[in-house]
C-alpha positions as CSV (number, residue, x, y, z in Angstrom):
1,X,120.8,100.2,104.0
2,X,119.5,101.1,107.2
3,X,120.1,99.4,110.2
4,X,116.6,97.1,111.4
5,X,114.8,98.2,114.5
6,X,113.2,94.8,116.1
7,X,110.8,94.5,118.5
8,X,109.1,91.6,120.0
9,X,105.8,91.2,122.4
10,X,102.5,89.2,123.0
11,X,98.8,90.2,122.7
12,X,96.3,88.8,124.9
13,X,93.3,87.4,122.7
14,X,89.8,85.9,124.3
15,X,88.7,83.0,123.0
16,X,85.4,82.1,124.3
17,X,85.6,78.2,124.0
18,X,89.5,78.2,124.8
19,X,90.7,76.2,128.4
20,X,92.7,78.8,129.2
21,X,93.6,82.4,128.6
22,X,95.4,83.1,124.9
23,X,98.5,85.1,124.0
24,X,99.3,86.1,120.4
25,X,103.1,86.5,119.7
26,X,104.4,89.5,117.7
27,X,108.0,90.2,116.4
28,X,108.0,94.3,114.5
29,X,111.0,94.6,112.2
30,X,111.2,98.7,111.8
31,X,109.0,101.3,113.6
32,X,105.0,101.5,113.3
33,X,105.3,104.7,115.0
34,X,106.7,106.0,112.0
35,X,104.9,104.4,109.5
36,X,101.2,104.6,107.8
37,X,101.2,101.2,106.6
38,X,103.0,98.2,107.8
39,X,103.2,94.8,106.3
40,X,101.3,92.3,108.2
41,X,101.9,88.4,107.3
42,X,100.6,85.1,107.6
43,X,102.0,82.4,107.9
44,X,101.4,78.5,106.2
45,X,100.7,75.6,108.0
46,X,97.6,76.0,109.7
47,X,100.3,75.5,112.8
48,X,103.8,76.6,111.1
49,X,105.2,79.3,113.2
50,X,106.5,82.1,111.5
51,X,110.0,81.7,111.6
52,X,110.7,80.4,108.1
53,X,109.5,83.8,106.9
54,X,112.6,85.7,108.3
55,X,114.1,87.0,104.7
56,X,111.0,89.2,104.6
57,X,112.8,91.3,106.8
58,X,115.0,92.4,104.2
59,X,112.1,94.9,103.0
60,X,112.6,97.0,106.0
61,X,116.3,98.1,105.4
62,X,115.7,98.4,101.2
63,X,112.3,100.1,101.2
64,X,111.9,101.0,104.6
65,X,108.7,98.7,105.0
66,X,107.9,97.9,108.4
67,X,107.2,93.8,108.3
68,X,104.9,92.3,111.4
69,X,105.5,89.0,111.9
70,X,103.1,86.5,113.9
71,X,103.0,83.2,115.3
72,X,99.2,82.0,115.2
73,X,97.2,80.3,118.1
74,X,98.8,76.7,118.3
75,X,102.1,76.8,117.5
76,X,105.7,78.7,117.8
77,X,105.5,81.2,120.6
78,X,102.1,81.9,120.7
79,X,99.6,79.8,123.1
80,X,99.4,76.2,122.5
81,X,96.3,73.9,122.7
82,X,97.0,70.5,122.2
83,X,93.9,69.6,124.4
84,X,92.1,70.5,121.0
85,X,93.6,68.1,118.7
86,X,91.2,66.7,116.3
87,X,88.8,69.4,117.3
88,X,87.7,70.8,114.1
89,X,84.6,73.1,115.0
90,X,87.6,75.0,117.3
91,X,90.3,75.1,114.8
92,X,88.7,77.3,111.9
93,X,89.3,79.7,109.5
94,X,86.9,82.2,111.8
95,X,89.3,81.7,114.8
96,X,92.4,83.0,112.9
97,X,90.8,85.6,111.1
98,X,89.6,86.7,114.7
99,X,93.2,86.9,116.1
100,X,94.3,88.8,113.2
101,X,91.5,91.6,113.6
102,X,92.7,91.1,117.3
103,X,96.2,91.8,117.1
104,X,95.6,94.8,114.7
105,X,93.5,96.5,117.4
106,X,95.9,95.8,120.2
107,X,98.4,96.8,118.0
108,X,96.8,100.3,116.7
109,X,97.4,99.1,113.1
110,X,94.6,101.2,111.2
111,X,95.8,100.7,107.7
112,X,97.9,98.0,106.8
113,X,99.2,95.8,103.5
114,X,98.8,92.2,104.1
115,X,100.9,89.1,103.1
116,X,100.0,85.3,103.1
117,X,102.2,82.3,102.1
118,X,100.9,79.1,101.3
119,X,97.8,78.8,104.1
120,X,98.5,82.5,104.8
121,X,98.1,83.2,101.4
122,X,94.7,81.1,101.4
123,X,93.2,83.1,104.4
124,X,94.5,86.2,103.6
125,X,92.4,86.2,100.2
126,X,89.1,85.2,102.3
127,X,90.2,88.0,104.3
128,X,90.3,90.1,101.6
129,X,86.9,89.5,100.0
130,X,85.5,90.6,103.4
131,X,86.8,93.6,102.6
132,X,88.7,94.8,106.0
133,X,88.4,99.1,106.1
134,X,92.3,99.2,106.5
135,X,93.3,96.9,103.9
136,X,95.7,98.7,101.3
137,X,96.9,95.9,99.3
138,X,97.4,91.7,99.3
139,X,100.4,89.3,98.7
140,X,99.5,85.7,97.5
141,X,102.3,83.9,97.7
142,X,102.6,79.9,96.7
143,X,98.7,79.9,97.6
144,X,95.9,77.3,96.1
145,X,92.6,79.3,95.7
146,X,91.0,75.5,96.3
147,X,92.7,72.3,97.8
148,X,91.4,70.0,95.0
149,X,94.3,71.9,92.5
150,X,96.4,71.5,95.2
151,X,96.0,67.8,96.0
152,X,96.3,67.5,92.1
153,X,99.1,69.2,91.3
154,X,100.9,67.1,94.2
155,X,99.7,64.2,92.7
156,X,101.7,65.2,89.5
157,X,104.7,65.7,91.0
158,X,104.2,62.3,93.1
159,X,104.5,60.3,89.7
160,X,107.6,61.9,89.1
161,X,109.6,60.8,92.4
162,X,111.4,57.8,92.3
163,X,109.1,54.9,91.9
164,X,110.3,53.2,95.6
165,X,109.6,56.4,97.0
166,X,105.9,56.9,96.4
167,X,105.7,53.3,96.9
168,X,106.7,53.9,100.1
169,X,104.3,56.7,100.9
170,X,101.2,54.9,99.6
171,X,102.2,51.9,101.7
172,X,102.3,53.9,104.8
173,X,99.6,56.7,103.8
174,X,96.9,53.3,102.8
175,X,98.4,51.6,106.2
176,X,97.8,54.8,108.8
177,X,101.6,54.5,109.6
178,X,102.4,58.0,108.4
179,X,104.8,58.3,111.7
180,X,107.2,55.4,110.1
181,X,111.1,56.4,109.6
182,X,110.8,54.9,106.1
183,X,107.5,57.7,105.2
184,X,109.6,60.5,106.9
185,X,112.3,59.9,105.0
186,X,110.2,59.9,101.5
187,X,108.0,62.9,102.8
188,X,111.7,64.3,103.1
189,X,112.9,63.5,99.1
190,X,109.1,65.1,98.3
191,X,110.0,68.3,100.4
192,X,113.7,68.5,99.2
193,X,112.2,68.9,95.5
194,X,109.1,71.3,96.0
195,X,109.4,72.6,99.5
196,X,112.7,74.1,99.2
197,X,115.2,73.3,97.1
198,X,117.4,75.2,98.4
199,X,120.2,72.7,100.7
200,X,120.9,72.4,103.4
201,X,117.9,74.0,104.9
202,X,118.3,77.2,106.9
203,X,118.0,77.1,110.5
204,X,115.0,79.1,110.6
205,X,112.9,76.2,108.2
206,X,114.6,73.7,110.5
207,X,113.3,75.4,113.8
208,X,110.0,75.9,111.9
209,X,109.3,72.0,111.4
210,X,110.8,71.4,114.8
211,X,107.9,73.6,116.1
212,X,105.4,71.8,114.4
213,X,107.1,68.3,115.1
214,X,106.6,69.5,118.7
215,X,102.9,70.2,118.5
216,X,101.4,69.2,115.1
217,X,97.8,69.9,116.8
218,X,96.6,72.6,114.4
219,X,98.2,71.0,111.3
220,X,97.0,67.5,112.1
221,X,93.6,68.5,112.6
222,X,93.1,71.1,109.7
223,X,95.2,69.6,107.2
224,X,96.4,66.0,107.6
225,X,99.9,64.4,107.9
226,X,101.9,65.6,105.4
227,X,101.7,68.7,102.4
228,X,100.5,66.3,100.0
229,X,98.4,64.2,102.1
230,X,95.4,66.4,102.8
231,X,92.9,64.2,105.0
232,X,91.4,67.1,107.1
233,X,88.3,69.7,106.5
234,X,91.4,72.2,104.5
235,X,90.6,69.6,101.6
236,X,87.2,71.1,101.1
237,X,88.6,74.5,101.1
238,X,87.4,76.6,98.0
239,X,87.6,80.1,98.0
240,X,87.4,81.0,93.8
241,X,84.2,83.0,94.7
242,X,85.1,84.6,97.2
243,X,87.9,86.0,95.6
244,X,85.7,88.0,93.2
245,X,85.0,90.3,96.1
246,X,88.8,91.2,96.7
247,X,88.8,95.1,95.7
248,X,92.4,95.6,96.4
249,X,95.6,95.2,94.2
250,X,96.9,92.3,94.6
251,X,100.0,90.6,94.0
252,X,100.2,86.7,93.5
253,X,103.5,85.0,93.5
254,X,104.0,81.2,92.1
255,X,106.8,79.3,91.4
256,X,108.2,76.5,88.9
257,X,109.0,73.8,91.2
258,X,106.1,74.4,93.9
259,X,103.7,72.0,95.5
260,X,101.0,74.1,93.6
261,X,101.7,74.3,89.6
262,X,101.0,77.4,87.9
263,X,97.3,76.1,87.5
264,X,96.9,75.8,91.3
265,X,97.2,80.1,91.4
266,X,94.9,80.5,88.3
267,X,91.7,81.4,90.1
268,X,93.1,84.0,91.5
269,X,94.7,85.9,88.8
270,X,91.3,85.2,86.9
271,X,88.7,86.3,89.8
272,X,90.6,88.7,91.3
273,X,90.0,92.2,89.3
274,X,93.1,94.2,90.2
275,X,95.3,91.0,90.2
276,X,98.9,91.0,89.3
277,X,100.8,87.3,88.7
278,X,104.6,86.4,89.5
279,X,106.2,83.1,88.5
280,X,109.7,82.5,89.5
281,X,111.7,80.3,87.6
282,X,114.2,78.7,90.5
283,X,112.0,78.1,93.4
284,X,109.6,76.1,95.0
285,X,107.4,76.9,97.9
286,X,109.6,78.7,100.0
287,X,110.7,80.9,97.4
288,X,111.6,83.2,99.8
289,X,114.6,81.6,100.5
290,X,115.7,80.1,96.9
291,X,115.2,83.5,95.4
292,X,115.4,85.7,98.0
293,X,116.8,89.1,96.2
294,X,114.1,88.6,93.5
295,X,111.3,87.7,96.1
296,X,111.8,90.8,97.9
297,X,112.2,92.9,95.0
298,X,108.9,92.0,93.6
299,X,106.8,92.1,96.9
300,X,109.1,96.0,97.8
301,X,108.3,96.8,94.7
302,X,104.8,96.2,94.3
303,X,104.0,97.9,98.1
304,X,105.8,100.8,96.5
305,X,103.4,101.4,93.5
């Protein structure tokens, strides 16, 4: 294995309605200079910095695939905003797509693969089915096509936690008191089973909620609270037609234990004409880290094709 070249910088990025000027944060594991076609991903959230995707790196030593990494506006590195908490017209699916196409340009990226986890996963499919000129290839990865699957399937796995625990949650979720110790600790027990199951958490998860702890803006006002407590306009989101405009191959990755059931990645694998579908057996949404030789090998393979 080769050693990893790693590069970090920012991107300056106009945002008309903004209070002040934007920077996009970058972080290049191997060499676009010597490359044709880089991995670009997205990250989850709306608002979790990219950190918790660090074993992605591990493609650029074993298949010499050169990963670009990216906090999005609001959180980790990149420019914050918290004067535009709760301001949904500002915090949109448009604006991120925008930076992307932004930081490809200031980048020179002309053809690229692109991978999305979890909300990265649900914007990189709309971004798909717009059918970008550079786009080679998408990776779903642990990705609803619609929320209402998603707020389903963690529904079903709510029944299943101990009966004191989701008690505890509905209390606090029915009372607004959703920054109590007690619903932090059983938003904890939730995450432990089917955000990663993988203990103690690595530092780089860790620093990843600490970011969003931090500055929840983007997350609050998108999504809601909490994974399984969806409250903002992402509960609306529905993107199963869209995805029959996605032309290029693409790779969707579930897992067993996940947030999202199998049923939640259906739409794409059944919309999506060149589709191919991955469950793995031991994970749950950060599959990256609970089966992170397999992980790689499937998305290293898959670019290689």
């Amino acid at each position: 294995m080769t050693s990893m070249k790693v590069s970090e910088g920012e991107v300056d990025f106009h945002v008309p309605n903004a209070s002040k000027p934007c920077k996009t944060w970058y972080k290049i594991v191997g060499d676009l200079a010597s490359t044709d076609c880089p991995l670009v991903t997205l990250h989850g959230g709306p608002g979790m910095a990219c950190e918790y995707l660090t074993p992605l790196q591990d493609l650029n030593p074993r298949y010499g695939t050169t990963v670009v990494f990216y906090d999005q506006l609001g959180c980790g590195r990149s420019t914050h905003l918290q004067e535009k908490n709760g301001d949904t017209a500002f915090w949109t699916a448009e604006l991120f797509i925008n930076e992307l196409n932004n930081l490809l340009e200031k980048l020179n990226i002309i053809r690229y693969d692109l991978y999305g986890q979890s909300w990265g996963g649900m914007l990189g499919s709309l971004i798909a089915s717009q059918r970008p000129k550079g786009l080679r290839k998408l990776i779903i990865s642990n990705s609803p096509a619609k929320m209402s699957d998603w707020a389903k399937s963690c529904a079903e796995w709510r029944v299943q936690l101990p009966k004191e625990v989701d008690a505890t949650l509905l209390k606090h979720e029915q009372a607004g008191t959703i920054t109590h110790p007690d619903y932090e600790a059983a938003t904890n027990t939730f995450y432990e089973r089917h955000v990663c199951r993988a203990l103690p958490w690595a530092p780089e998860i860790n620093r990843t909620f600490d970011w969003l702890k931090e500055d929840p803006t983007v997350y609050h006002t998108m999504n809601g609270p909490t994974e399984f407590h969806v409250i903002g306009p992402m509960k609306n989101w529905d993107t199963t037609e869209e995805c029959k405009l996605i032309e290029v191959e693409t790779l969707v990755i579930s897992a067993r234990y996940d947030e999202g059931k199998e049923f939640v990645a259906l739409p794409f694998f059944k919309n999506i004409e060149k589709c191919k579908w991955v469950t793995l057996a031991e994970s749950s949404h950060l599959s990256m880290w609970e089966e992170r030789e397999r992980y790689n090998e499937i998305i290293g393979e898959f670019l290689r094709d």
